[in-house]
ZADO-1210 file (C-alpha; in nm, 4 decimals, padded with zeros to 6 digits):
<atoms>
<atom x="10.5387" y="05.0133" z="00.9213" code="UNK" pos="1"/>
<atom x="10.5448" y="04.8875" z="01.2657" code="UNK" pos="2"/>
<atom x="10.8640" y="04.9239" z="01.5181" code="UNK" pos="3"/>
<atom x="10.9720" y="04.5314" z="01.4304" code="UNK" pos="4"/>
<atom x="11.0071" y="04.5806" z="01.0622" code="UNK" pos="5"/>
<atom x="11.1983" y="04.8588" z="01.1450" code="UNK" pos="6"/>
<atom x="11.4582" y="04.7126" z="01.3754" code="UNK" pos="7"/>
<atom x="11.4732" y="04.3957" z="01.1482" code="UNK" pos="8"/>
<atom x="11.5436" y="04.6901" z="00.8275" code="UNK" pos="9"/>
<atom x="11.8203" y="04.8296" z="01.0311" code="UNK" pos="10"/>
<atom x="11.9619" y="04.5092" z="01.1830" code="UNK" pos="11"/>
<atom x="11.9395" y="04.3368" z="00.8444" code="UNK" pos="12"/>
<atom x="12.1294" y="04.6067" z="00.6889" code="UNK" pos="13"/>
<atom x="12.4062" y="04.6069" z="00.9918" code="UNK" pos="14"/>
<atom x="12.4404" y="04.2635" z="00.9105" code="UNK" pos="15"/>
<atom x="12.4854" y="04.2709" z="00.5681" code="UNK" pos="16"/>
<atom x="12.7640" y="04.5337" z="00.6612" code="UNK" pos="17"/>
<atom x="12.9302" y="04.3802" z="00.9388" code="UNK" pos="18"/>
<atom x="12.9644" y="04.0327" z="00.6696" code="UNK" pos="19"/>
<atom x="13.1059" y="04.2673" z="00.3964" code="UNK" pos="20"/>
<atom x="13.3182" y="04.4038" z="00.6309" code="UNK" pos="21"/>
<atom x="13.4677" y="04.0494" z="00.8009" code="UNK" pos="22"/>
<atom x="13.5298" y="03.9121" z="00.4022" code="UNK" pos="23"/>
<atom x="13.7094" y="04.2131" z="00.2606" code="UNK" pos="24"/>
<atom x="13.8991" y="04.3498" z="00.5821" code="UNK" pos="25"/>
<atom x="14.2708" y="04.3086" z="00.5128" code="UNK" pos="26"/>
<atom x="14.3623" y="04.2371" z="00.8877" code="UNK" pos="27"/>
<atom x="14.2729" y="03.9436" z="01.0790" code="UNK" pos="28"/>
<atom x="14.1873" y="04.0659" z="01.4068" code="UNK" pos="29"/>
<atom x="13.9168" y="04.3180" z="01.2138" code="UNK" pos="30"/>
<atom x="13.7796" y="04.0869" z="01.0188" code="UNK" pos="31"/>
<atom x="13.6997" y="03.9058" z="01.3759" code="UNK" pos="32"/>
<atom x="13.5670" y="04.2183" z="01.5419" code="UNK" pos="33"/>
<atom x="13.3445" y="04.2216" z="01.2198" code="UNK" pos="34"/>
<atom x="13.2084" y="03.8679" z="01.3185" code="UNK" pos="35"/>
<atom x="13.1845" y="03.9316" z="01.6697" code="UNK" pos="36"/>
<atom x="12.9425" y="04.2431" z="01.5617" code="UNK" pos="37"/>
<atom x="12.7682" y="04.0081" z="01.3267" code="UNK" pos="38"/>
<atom x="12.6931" y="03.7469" z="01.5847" code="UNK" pos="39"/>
<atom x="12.5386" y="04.0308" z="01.8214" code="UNK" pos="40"/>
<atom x="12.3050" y="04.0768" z="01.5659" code="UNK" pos="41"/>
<atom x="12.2031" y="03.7526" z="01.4533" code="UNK" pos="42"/>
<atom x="12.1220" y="03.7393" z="01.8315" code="UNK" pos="43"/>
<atom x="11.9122" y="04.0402" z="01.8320" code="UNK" pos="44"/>
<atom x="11.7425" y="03.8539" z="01.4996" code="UNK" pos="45"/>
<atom x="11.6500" y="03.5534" z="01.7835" code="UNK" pos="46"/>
<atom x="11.5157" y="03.7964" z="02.0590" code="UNK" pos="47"/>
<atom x="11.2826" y="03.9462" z="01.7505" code="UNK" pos="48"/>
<atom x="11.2046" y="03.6238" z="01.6673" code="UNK" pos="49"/>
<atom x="11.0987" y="03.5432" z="02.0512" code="UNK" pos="50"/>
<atom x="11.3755" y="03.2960" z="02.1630" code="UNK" pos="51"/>
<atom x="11.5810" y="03.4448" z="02.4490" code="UNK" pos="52"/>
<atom x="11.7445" y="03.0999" z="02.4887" code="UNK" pos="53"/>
<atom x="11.9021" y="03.1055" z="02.1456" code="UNK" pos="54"/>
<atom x="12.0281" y="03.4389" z="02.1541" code="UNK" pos="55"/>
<atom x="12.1744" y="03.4066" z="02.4542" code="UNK" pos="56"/>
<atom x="12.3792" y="03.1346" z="02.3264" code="UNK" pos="57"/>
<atom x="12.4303" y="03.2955" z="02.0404" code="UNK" pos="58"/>
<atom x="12.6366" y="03.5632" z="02.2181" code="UNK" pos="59"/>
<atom x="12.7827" y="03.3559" z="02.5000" code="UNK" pos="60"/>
<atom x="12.9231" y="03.0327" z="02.2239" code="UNK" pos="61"/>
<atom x="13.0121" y="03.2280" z="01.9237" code="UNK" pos="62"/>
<atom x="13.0774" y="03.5562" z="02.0418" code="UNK" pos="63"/>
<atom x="13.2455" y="03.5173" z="02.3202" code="UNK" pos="64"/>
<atom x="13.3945" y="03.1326" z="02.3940" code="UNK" pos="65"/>
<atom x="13.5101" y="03.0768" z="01.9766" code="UNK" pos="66"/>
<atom x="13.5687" y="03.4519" z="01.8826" code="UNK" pos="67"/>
<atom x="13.8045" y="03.4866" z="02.1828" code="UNK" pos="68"/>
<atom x="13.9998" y="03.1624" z="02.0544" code="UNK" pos="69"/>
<atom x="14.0234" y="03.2838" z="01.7228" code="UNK" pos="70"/>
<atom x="14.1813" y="03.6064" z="01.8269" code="UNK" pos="71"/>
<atom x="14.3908" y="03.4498" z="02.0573" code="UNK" pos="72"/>
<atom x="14.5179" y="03.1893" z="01.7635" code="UNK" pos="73"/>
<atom x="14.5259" y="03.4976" z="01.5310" code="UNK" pos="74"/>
<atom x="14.7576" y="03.7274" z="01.7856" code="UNK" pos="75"/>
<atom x="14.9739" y="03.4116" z="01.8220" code="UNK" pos="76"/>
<atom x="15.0444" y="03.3394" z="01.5637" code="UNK" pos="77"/>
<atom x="15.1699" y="03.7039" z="01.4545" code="UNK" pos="78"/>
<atom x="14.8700" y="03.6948" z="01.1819" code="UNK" pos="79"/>
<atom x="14.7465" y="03.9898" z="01.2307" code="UNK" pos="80"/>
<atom x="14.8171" y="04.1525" z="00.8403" code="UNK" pos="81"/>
<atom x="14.8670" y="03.8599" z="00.5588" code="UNK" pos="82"/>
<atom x="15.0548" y="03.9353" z="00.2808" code="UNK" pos="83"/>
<atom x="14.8833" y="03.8737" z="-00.0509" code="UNK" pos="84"/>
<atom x="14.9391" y="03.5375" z="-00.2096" code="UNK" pos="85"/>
<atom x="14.9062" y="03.4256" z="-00.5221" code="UNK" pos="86"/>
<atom x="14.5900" y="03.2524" z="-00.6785" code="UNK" pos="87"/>
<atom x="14.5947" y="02.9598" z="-00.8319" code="UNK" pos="88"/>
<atom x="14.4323" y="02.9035" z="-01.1590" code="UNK" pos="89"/>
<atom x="14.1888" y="02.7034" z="-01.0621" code="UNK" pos="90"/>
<atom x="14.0299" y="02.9125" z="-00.7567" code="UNK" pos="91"/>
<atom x="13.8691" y="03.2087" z="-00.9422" code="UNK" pos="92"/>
<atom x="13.6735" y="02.9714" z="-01.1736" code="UNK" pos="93"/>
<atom x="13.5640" y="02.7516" z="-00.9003" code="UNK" pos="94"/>
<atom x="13.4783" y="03.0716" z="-00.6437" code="UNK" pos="95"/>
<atom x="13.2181" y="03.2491" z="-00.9364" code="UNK" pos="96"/>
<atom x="13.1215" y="02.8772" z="-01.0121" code="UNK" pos="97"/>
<atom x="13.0276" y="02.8163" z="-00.6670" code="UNK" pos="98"/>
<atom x="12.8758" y="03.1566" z="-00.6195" code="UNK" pos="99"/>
<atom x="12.6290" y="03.1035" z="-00.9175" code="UNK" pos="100"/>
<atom x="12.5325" y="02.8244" z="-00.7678" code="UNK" pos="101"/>
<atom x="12.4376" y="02.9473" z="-00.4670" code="UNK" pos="102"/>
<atom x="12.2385" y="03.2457" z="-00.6246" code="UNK" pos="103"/>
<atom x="12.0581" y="03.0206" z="-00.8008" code="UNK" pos="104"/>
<atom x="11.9617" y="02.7830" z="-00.4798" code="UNK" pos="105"/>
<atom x="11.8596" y="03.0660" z="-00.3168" code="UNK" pos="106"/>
<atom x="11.6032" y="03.2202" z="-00.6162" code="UNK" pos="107"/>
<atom x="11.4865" y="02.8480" z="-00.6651" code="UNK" pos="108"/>
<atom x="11.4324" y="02.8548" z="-00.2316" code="UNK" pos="109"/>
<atom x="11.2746" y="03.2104" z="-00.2327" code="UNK" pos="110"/>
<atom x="11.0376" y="03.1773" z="-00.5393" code="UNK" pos="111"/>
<atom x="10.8966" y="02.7828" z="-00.4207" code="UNK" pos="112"/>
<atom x="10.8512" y="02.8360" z="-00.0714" code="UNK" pos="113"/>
<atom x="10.7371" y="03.1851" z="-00.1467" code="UNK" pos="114"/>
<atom x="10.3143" y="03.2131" z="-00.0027" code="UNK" pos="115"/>
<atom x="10.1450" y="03.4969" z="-00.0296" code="UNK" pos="116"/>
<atom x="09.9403" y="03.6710" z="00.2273" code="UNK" pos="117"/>
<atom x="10.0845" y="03.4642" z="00.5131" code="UNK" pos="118"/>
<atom x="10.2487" y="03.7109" z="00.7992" code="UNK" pos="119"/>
<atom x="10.4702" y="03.6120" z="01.0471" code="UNK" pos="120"/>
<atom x="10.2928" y="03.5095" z="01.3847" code="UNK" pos="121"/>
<atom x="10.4285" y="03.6035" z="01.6784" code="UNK" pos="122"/>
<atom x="10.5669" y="03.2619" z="01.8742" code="UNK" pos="123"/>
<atom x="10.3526" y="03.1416" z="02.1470" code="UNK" pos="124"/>
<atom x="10.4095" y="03.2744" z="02.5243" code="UNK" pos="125"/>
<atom x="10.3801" y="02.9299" z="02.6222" code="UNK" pos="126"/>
<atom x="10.7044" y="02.7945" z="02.4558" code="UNK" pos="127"/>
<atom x="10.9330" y="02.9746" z="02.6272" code="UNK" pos="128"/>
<atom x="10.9275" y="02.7444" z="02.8972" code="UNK" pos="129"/>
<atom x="11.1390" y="02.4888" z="03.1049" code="UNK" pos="130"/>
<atom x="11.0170" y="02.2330" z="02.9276" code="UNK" pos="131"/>
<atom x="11.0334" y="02.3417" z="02.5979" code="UNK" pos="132"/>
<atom x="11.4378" y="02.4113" z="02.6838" code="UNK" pos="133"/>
<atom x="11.4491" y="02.0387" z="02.7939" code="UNK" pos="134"/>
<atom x="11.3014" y="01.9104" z="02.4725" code="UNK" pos="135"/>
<atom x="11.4929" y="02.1422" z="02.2768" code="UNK" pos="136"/>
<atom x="11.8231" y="01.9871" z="02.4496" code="UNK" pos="137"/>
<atom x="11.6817" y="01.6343" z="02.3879" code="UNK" pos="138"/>
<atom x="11.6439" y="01.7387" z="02.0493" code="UNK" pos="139"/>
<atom x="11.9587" y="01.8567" z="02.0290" code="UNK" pos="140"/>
<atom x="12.1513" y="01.5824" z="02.1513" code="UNK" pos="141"/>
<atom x="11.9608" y="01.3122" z="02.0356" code="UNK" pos="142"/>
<atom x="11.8033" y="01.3691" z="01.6834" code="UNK" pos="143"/>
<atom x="12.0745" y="01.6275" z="01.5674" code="UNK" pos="144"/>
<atom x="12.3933" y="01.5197" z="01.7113" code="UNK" pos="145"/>
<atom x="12.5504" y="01.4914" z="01.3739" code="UNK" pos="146"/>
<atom x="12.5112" y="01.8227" z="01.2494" code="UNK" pos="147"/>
<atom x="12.6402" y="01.9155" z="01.6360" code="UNK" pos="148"/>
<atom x="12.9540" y="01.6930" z="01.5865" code="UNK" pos="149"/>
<atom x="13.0201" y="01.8232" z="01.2655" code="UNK" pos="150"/>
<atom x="13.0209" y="02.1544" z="01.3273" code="UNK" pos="151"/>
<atom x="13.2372" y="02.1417" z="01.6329" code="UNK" pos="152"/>
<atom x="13.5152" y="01.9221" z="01.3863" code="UNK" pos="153"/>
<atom x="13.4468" y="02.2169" z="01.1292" code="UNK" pos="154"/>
<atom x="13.5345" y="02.4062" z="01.3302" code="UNK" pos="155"/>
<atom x="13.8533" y="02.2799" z="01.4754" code="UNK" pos="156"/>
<atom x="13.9602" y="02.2026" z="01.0951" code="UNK" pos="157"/>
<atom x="13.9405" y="02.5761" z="01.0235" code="UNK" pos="158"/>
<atom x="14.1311" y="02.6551" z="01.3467" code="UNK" pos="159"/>
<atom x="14.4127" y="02.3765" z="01.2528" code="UNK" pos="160"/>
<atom x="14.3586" y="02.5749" z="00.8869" code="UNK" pos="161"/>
<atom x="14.4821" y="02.8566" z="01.0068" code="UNK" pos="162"/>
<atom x="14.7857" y="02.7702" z="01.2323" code="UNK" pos="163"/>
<atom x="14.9219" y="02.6060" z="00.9193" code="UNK" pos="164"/>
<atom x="14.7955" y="02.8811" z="00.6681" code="UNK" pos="165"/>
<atom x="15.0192" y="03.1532" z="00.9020" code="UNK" pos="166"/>
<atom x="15.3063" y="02.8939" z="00.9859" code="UNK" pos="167"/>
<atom x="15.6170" y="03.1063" z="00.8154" code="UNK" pos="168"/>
<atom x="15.9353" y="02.9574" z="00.6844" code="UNK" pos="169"/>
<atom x="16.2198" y="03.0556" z="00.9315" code="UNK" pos="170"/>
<atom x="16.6090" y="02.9721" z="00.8206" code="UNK" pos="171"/>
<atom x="16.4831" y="02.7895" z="00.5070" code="UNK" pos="172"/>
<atom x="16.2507" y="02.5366" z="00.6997" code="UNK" pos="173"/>
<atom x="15.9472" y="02.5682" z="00.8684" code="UNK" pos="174"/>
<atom x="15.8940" y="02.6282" z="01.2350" code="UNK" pos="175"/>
</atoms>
């Protein structure tokens, strides 16, 4: 076992953690610690990987520009503990339905793309240059500026999401 596989072991299993920890924390504000420790290491995942660039934005746009604006919407809005609510009928069914589904995407993605005897190659020195940042922002903004639009609208949905998910009744209306 080399020192990579080792680091990726550990990191992978700090990730793993740090996910289970964000989805089944009861408070808000450590469920978004949990992410912010989950970004770090999807960012240590890009240095491995050999792209500095990426995991430097990793860090500086998730974990610290939308991660800051989610606890500061969170500690607004006085959101800190939920109480439970109730489930509606429909949600359980549809949550394991959904959930199968994606297991079984992923075992159909793992077992087709699946070679064996091909290793991971390390990236070439030569990429991490100016002008392979320039074409990857050309990329960016030209051939994928869908998938960047939608995300940032995703985004602002779940923030709006939230605001109205934590909006309590005051005096028998809402405020």
């Amino acid at each position: 076992m080399n020192s990579d596989l080792i680091v990726f072991i550990v990191l992978a299993i700090v990730s793993i953690a740090t996910a289970m920890g964000m989805v089944f924390s009861r408070n808000a504000v450590y469920s978004a610690l949990f992410l912010v420790l989950n970004f770090v290491t999807v960012a240590v995942f890009y240095l491995l990987l050999g792209a500095p660039f990426i995991a430097m934005s990793q860090i500086t746009v998730y974990g610290g520009a939308i991660m800051v604006l989610f606890l500061f919407v969170i500690m607004l809005l006085g959101a800190e503990s939920l109480a439970p609510s109730k489930a509606l009928p429909w949600q359980r069914p549809l949550a394991f339905t959904l959930a199968l589904v994606l297991v079984v995407e992923s075992v159909y993605l793992i077992v087709s793309r699946a070679q064996p005897n091909l290793g991971i190659t390390a990236p070439d020195a030569s990429l991490n240059t100016m002008d392979s940042l320039r074409q990857m922002a050309m990329e960016l903004f030209s051939k994928y500026l869908l998938p960047f639009e939608v995300t940032s609208i995703l985004l602002l949905v779940a923030m709006v999401g939230a605001i109205v998910l934590t909006k309590q009744e005051k005096n028998g209306r809402e405020s």
